[in-house]
N, CA and C of each residue as an Amber inpcrd file, in Angstrom:
protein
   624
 131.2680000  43.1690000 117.8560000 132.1810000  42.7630000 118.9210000
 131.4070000  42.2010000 120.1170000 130.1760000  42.4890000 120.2770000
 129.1630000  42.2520000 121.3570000 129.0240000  40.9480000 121.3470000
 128.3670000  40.5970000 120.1640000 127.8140000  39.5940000 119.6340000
 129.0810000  38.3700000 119.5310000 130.3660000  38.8990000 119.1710000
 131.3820000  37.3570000 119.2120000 131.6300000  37.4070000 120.6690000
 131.2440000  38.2010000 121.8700000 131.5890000  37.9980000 123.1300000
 130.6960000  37.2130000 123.6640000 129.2270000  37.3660000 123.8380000
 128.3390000  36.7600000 123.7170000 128.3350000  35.2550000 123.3720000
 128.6540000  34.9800000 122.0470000 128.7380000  33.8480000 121.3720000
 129.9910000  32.9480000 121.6730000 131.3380000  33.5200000 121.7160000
 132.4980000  32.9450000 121.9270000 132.6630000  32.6540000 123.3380000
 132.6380000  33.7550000 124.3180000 133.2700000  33.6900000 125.4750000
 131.8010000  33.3220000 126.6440000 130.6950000  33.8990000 126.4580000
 130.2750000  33.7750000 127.5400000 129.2880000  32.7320000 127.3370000
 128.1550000  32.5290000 125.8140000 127.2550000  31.5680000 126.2010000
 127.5900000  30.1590000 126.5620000 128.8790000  29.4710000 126.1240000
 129.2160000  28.1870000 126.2620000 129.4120000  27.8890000 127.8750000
 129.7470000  29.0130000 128.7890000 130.4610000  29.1100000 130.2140000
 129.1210000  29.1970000 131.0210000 128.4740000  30.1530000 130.5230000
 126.6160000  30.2470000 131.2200000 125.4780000  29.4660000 130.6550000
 125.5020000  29.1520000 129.7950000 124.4540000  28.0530000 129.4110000
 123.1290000  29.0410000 128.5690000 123.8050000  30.2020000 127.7690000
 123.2540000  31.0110000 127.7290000 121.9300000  30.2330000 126.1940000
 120.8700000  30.7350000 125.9570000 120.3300000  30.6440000 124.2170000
 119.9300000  31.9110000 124.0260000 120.7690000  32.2470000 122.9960000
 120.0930000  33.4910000 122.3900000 119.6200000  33.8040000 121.4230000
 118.3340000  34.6690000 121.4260000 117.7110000  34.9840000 120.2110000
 117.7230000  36.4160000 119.7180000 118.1420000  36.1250000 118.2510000
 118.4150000  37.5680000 117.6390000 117.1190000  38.2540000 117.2140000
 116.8490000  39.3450000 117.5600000 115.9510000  40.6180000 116.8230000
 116.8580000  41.1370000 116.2820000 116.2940000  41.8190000 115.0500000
 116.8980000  43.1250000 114.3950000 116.4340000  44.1680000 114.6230000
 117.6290000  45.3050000 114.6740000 117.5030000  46.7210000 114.6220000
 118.1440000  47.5640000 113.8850000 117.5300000  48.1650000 113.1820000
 117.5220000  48.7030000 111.9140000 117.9070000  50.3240000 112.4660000
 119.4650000  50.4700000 111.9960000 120.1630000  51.8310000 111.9800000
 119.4650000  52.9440000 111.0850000 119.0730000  52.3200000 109.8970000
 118.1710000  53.2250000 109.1470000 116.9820000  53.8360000 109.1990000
 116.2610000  53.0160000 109.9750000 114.9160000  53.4210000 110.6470000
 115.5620000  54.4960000 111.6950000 116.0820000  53.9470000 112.4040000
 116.3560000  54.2530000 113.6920000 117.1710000  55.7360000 113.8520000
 118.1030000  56.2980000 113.0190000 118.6480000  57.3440000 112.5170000
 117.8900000  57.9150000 111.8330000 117.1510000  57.6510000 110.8690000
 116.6740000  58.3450000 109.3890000 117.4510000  59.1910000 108.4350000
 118.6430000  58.7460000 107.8030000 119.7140000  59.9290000 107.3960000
 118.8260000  60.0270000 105.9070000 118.9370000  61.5470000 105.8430000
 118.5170000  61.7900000 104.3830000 119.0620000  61.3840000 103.5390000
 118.5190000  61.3420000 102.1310000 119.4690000  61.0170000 100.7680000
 120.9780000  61.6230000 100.4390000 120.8490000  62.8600000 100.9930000
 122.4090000  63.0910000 100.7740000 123.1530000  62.8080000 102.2000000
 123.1840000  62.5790000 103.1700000 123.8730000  62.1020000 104.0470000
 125.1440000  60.9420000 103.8460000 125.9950000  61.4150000 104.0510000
 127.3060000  60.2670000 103.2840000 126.8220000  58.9430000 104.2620000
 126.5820000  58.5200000 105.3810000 125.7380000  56.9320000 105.4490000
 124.5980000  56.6670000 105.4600000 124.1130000  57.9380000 104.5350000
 122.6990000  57.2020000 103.5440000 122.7410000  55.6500000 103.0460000
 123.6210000  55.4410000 102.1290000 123.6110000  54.2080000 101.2260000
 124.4250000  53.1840000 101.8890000 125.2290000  52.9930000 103.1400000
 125.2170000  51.7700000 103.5780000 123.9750000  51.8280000 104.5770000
 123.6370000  52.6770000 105.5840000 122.2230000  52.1210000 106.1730000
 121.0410000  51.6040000 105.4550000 121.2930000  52.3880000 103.8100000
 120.1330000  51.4550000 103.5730000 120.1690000  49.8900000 103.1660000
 121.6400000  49.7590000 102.5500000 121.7710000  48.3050000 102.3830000
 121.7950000  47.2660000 103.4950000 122.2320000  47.7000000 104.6810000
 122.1680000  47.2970000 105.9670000 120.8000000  46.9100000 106.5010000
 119.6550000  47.9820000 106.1600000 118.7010000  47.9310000 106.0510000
 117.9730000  46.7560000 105.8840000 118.0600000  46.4930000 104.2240000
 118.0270000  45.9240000 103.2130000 118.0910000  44.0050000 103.6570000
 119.1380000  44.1680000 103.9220000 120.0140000  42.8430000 104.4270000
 119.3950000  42.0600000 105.7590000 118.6970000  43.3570000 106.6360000
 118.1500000  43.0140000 107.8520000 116.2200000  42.2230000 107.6460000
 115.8360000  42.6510000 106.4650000 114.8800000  42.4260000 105.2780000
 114.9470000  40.6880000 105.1960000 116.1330000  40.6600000 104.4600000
 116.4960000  39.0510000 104.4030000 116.5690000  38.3270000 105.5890000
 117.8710000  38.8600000 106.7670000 117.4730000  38.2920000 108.2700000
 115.5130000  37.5990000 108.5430000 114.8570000  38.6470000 108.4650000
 113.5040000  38.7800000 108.5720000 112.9120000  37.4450000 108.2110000
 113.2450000  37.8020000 106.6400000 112.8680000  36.1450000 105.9940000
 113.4330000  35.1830000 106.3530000 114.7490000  34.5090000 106.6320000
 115.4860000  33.9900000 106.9670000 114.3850000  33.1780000 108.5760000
 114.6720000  33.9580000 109.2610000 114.1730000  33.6590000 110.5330000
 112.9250000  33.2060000 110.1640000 112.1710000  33.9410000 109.7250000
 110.4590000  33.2690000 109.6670000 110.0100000  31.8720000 109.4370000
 111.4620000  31.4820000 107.8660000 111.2040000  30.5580000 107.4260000
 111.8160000  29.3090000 107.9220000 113.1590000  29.6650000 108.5560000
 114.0840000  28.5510000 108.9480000 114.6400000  28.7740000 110.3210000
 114.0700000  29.7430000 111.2300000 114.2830000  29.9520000 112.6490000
 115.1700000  30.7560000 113.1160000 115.8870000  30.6980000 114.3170000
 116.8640000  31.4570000 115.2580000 118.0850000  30.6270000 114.5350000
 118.6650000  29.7000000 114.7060000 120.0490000  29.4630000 114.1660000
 120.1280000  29.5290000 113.0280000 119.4910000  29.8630000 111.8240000
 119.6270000  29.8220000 110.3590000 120.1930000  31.5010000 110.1580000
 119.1160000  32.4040000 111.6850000 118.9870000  33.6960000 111.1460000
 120.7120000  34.3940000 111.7520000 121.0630000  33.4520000 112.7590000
 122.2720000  33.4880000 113.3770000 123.2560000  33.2350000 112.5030000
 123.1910000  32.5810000 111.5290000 124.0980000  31.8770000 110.7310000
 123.9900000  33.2900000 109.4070000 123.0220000  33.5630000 109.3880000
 123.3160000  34.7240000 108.0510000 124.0690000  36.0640000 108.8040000
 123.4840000  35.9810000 110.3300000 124.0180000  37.5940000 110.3600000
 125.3950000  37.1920000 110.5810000 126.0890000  36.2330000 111.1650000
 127.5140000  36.0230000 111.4460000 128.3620000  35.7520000 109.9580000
 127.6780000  35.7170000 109.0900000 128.3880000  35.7730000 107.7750000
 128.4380000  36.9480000 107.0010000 127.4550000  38.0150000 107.4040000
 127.1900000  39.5310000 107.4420000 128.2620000  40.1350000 107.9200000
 128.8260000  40.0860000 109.2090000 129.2610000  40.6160000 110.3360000
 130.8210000  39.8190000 109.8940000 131.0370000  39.1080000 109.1430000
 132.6070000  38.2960000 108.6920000 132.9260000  39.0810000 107.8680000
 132.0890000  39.0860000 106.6630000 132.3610000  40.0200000 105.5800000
 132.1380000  41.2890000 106.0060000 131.6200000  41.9270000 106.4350000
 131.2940000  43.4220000 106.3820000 132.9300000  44.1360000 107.1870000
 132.9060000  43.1220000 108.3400000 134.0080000  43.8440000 109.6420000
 135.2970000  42.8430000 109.2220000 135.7970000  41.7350000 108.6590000
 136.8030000  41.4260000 108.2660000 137.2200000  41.4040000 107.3370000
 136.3250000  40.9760000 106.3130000 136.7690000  40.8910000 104.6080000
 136.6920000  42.2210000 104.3590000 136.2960000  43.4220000 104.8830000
 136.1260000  44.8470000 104.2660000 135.4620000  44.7620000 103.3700000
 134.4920000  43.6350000 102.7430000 133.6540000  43.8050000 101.5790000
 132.1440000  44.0810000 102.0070000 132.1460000  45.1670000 101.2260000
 130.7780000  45.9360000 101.3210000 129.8220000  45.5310000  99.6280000
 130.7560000  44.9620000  98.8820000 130.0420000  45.0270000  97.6970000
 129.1760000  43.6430000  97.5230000 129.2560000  42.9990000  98.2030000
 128.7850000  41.7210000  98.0950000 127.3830000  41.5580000  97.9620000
 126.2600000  40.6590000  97.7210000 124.9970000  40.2260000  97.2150000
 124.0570000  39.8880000  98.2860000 123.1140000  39.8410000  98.5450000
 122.1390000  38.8220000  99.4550000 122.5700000  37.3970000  98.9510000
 122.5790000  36.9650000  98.0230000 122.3740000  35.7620000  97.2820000
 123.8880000  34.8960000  97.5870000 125.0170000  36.2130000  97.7550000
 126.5010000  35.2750000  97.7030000 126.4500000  35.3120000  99.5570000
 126.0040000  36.3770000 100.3640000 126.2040000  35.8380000 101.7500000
 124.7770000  34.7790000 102.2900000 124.1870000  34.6370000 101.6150000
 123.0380000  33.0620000 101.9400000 123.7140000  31.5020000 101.4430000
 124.0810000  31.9490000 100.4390000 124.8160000  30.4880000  99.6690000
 125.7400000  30.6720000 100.5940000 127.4820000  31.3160000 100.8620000
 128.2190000  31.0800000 102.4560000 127.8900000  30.5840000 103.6750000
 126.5350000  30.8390000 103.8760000 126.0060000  30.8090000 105.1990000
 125.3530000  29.0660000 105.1080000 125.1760000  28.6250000 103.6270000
 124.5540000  27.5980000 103.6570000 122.8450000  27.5130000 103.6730000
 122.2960000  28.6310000 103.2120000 120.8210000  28.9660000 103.3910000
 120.5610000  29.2500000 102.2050000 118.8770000  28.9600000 101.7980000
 118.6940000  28.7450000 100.3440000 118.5710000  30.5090000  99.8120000
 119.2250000  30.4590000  99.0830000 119.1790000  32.1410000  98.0060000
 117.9600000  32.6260000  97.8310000 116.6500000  31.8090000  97.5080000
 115.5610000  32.3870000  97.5320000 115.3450000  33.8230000  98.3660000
 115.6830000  33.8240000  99.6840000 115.3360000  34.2740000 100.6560000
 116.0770000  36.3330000  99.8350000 116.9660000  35.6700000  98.8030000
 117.4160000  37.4700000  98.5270000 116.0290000  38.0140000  98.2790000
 115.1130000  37.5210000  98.0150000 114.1840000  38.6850000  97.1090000
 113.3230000  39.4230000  98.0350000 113.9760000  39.1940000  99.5950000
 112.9610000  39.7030000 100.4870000 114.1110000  41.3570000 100.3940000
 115.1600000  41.4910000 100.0530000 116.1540000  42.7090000  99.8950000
 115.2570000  43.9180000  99.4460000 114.8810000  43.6400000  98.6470000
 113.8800000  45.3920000  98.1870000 112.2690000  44.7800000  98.3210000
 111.5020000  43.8020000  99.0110000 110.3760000  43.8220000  99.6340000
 110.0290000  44.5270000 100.9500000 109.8940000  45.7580000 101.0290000
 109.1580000  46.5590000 102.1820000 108.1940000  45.5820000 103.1070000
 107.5920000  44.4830000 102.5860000 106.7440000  44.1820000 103.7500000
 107.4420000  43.8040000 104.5190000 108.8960000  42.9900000 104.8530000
 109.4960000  42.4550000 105.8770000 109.6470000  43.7580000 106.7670000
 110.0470000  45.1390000 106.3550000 109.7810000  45.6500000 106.9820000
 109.2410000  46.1480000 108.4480000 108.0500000  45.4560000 108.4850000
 107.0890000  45.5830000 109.4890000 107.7010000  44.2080000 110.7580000
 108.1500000  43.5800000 109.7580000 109.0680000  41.9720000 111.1850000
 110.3180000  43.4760000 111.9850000 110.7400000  44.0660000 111.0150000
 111.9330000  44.8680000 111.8070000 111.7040000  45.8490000 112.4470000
 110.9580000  46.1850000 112.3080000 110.0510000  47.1860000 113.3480000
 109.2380000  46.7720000 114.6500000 108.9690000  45.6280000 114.2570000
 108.7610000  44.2790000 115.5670000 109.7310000  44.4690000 116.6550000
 110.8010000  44.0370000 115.7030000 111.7490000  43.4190000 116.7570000
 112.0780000  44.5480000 117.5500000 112.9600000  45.6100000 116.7740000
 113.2130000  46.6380000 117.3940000 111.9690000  47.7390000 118.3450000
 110.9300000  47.9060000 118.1850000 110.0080000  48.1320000 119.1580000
 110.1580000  47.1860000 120.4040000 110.6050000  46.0540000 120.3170000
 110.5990000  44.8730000 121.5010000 111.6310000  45.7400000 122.4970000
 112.7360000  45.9100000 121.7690000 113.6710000  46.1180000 122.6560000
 113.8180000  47.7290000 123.1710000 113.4090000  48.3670000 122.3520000
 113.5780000  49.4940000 122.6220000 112.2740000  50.2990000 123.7460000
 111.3040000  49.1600000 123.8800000 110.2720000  48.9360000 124.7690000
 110.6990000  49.1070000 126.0950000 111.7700000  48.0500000 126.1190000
 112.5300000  47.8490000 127.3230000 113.9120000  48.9380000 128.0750000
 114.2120000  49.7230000 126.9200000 115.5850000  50.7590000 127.1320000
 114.8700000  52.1480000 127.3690000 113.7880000  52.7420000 125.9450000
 113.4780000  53.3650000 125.4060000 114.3820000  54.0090000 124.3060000
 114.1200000  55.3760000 124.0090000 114.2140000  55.5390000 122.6380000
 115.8760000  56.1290000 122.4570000 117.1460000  56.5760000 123.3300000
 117.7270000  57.1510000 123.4410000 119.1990000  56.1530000 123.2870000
 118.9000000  54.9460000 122.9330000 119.8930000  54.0480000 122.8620000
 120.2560000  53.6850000 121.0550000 120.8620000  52.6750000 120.7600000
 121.8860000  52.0380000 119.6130000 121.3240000  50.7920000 119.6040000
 122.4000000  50.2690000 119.0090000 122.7660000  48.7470000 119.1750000
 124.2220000  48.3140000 119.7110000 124.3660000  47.5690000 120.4260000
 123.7130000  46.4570000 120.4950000 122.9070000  46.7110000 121.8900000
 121.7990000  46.0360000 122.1520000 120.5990000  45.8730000 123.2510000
 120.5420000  44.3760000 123.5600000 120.9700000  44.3410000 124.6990000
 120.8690000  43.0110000 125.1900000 119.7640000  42.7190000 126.2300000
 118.7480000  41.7740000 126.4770000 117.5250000  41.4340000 127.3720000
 117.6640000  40.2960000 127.5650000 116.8930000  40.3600000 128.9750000
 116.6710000  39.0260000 129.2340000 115.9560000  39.0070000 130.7810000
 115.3680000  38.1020000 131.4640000 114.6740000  37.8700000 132.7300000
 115.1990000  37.9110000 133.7640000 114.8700000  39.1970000 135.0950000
 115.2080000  39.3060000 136.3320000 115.0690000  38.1090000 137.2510000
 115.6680000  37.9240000 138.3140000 115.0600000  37.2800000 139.2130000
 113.6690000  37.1550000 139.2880000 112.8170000  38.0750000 139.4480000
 111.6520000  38.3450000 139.1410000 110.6770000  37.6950000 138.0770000
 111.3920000  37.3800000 136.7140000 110.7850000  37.1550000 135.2680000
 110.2120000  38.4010000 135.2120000 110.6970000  39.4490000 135.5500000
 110.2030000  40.7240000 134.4190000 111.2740000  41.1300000 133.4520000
 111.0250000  41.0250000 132.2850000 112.1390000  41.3230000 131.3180000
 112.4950000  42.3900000 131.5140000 114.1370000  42.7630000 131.3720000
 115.1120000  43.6080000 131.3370000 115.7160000  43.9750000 130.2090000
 116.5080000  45.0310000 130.2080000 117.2750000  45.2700000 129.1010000
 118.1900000  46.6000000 128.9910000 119.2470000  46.3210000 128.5670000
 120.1390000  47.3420000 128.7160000 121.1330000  47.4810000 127.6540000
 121.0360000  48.6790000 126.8680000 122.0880000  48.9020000 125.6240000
 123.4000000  48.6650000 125.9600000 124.1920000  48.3000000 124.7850000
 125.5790000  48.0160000 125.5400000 125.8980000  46.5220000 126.2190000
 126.9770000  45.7020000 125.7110000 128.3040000  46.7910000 126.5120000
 129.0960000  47.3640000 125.0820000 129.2790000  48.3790000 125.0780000
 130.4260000  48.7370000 124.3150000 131.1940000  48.3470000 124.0740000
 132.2490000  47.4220000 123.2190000 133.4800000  47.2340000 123.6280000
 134.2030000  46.8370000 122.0570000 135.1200000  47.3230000 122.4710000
 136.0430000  47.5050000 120.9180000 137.5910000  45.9470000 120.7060000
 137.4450000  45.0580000 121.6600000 137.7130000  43.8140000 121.6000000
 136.6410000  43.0270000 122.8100000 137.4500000  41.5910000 122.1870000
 136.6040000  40.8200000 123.1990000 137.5010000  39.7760000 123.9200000
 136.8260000  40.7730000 125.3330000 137.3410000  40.1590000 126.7700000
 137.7860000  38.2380000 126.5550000 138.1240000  37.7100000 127.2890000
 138.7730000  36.5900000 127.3170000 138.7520000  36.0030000 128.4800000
 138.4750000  34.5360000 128.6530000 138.7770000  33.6400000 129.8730000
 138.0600000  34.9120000 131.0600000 138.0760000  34.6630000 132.0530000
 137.2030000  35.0760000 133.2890000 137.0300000  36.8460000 132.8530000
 137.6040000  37.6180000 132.1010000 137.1320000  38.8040000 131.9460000
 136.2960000  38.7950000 131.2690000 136.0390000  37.9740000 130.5710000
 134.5210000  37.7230000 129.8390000 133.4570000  37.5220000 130.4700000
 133.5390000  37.1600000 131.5270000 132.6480000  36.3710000 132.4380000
 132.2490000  37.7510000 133.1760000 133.2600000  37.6990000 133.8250000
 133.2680000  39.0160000 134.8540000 132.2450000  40.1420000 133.7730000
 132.0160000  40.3580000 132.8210000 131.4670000  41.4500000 132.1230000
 130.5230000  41.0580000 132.1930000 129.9820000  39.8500000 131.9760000
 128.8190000  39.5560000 131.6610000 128.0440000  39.7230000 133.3530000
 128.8420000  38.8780000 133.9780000 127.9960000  38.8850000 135.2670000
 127.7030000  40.0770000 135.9060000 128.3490000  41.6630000 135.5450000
 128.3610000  42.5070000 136.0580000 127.4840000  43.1500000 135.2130000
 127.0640000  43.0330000 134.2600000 126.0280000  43.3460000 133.4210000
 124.9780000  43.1390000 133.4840000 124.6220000  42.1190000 133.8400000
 123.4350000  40.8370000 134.5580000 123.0400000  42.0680000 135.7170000
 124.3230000  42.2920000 136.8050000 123.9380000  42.6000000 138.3340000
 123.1430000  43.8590000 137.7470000 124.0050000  44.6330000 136.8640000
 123.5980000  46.8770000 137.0790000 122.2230000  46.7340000 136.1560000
 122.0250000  45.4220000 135.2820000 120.8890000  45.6010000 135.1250000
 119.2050000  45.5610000 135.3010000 119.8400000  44.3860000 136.2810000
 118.8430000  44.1990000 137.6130000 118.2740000  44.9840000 138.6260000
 118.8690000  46.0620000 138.4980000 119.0970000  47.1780000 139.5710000
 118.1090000  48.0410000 139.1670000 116.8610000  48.4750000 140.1720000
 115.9360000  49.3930000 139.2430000 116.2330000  50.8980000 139.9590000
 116.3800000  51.8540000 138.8390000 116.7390000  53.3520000 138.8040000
 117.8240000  53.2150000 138.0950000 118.9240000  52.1990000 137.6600000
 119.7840000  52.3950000 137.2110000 119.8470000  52.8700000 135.7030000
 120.6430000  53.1550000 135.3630000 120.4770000  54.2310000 133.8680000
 121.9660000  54.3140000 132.9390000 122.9810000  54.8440000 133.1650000
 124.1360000  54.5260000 132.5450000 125.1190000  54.5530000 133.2010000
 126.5670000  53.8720000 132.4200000 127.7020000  53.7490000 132.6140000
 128.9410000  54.2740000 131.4120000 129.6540000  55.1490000 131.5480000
 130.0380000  55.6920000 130.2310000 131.2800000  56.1290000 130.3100000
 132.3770000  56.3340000 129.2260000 133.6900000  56.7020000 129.3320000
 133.9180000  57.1210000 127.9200000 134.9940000  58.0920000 127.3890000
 135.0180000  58.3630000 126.3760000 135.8160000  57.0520000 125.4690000
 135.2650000  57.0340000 124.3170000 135.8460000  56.2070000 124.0450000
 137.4210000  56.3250000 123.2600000 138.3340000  56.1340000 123.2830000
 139.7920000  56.3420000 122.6580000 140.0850000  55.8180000 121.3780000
 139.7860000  54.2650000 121.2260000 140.3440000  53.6090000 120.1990000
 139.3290000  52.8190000 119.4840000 139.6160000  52.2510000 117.8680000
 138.8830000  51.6200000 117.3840000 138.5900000  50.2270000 117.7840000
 137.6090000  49.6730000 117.2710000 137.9000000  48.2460000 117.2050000
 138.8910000  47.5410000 116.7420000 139.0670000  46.5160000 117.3490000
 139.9250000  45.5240000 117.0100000 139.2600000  44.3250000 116.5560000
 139.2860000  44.1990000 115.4420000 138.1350000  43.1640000 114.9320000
 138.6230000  41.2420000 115.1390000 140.3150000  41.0320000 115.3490000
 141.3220000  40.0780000 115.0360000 140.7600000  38.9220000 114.2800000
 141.1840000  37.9920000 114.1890000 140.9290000  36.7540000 113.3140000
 139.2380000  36.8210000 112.8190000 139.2860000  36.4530000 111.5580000
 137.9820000  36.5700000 111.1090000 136.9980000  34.9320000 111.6240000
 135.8600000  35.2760000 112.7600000 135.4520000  34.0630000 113.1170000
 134.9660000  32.9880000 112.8160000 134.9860000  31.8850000 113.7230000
 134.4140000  30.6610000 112.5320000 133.3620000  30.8060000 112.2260000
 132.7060000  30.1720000 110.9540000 131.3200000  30.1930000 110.3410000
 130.3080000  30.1260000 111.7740000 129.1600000  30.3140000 111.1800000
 128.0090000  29.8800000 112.3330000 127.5620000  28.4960000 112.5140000
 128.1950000  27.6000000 111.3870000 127.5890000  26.1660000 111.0780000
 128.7580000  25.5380000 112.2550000 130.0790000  25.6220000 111.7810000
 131.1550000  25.2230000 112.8100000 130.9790000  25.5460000 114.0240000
 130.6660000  26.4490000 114.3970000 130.7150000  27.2220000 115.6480000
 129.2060000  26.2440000 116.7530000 128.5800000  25.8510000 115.7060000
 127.4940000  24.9140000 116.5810000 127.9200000  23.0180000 116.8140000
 128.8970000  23.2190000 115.5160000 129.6970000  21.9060000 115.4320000
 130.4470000  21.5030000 116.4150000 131.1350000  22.8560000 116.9710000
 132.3760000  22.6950000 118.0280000 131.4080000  22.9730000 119.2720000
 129.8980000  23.5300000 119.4080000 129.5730000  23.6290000 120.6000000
 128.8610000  21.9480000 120.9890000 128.5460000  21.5360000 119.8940000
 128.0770000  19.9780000 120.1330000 128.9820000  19.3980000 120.3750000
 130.1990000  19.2600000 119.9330000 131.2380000  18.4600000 120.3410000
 131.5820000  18.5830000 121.5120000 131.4050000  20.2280000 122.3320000
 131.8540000  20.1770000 123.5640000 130.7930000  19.4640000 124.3430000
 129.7430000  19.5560000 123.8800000 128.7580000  18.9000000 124.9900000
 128.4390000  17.2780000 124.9140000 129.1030000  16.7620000 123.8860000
 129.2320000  15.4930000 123.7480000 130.1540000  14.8650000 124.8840000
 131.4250000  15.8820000 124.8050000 132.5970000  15.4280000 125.3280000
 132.3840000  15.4790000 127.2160000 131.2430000  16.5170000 127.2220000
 131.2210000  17.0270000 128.7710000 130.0710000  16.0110000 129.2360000
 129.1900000  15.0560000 128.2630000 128.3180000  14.2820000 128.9850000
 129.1240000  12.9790000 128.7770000 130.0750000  12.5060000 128.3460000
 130.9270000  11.8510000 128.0960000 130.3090000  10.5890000 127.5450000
């Protein structure tokens, strides 16, 4: 939900570029073998493996384009059974890249990333972790925002910019409420290929 707020509502309005790290729930938890979300963290895992490759070989929007086809199927289609190989071919990225799924060395890229960020929070946070440069250029970062839909037209904005401010703020530490209700996931979003289609078009149209 972070991530289509991010992407939908706020980077087109701020001029935002963002680059994805992964963070790995499975590392990051460690649930034993019998733990009932043993076996999706590890496929999650698994999948974040491919991200890894993905990115190395074909960059930030390729690796954007697999996890938003991850994140379609997983949270709209309800399909959990699906392949490395059938969400790369969707995404438009070459299948090769499945065999990084049970290669441990990518591994060490996801432990990268997530050390990056968790550098910046420390160890007591989740996902999602959002960073980025103070006034200052000293990198920031702050877990969260939580949110179980996504804000719209200036409340989108308003989140973001207020997110920007408390995280700028040094001593600051959290903001928290219980939470009540699930997500609301609504319309399943456009691909990642379209979604750069319609952001070129807007900027075609805005340099006229």
């Amino acid at each position: 939900m972070t991530a289509r707020w991010v992407v939908d509502a706020v980077a087109p309005e701020r001029d935002l570029e963002v680059t994805w790290k992964p963070i790995s729930l499975f590392f990051k938890n460690e649930p034993t073998e019998d733990a009932g979300h043993y076996a999706p963290l590890l496929k999650t895992h698994k999948l974040l493996r491919v991200f890894a490759s993905v990115q190395a070989a074909d960059g930030n929007d390729a690796a954007f384009r697999f996890y938003w086809e991850l994140g379609s199927r997983i949270h709209h289609d309800k399909d959990h059974e699906f392949s490395a190989e059938q969400a790369l071919t969707s995404a438009g990225l070459d299948p090769v890249h499945a065999s990084a799924f049970d290669d441990d060395s990518w591994d060490a890229a996801i432990r990268s990333g997530m050390d990056e960020g968790l550098a910046l929070t420390g160890q007591d946070v989740g996902t999602p972790i959002i960073a980025f440069d103070d006034n200052a250029g000293e990198r920031v970062a702050l877990f969260g925002p939580v949110i179980t839909s996504v804000p719209e037209g200036q409340d989108a904005l308003d989140l973001w910019d207020g997110f920007m401010k408390v995280a700028r703020v040094p001593g600051f530490w959290e903001l928290k409420r219980t939470r009540t209700e699930s997500p609301e996931f609504g319309e399943r979003p456009v691909s990642a290929d379209k979604q750069s289609d319609k952001q070129s078009d807007k900027e075609s149209e805005t340099g006229g």
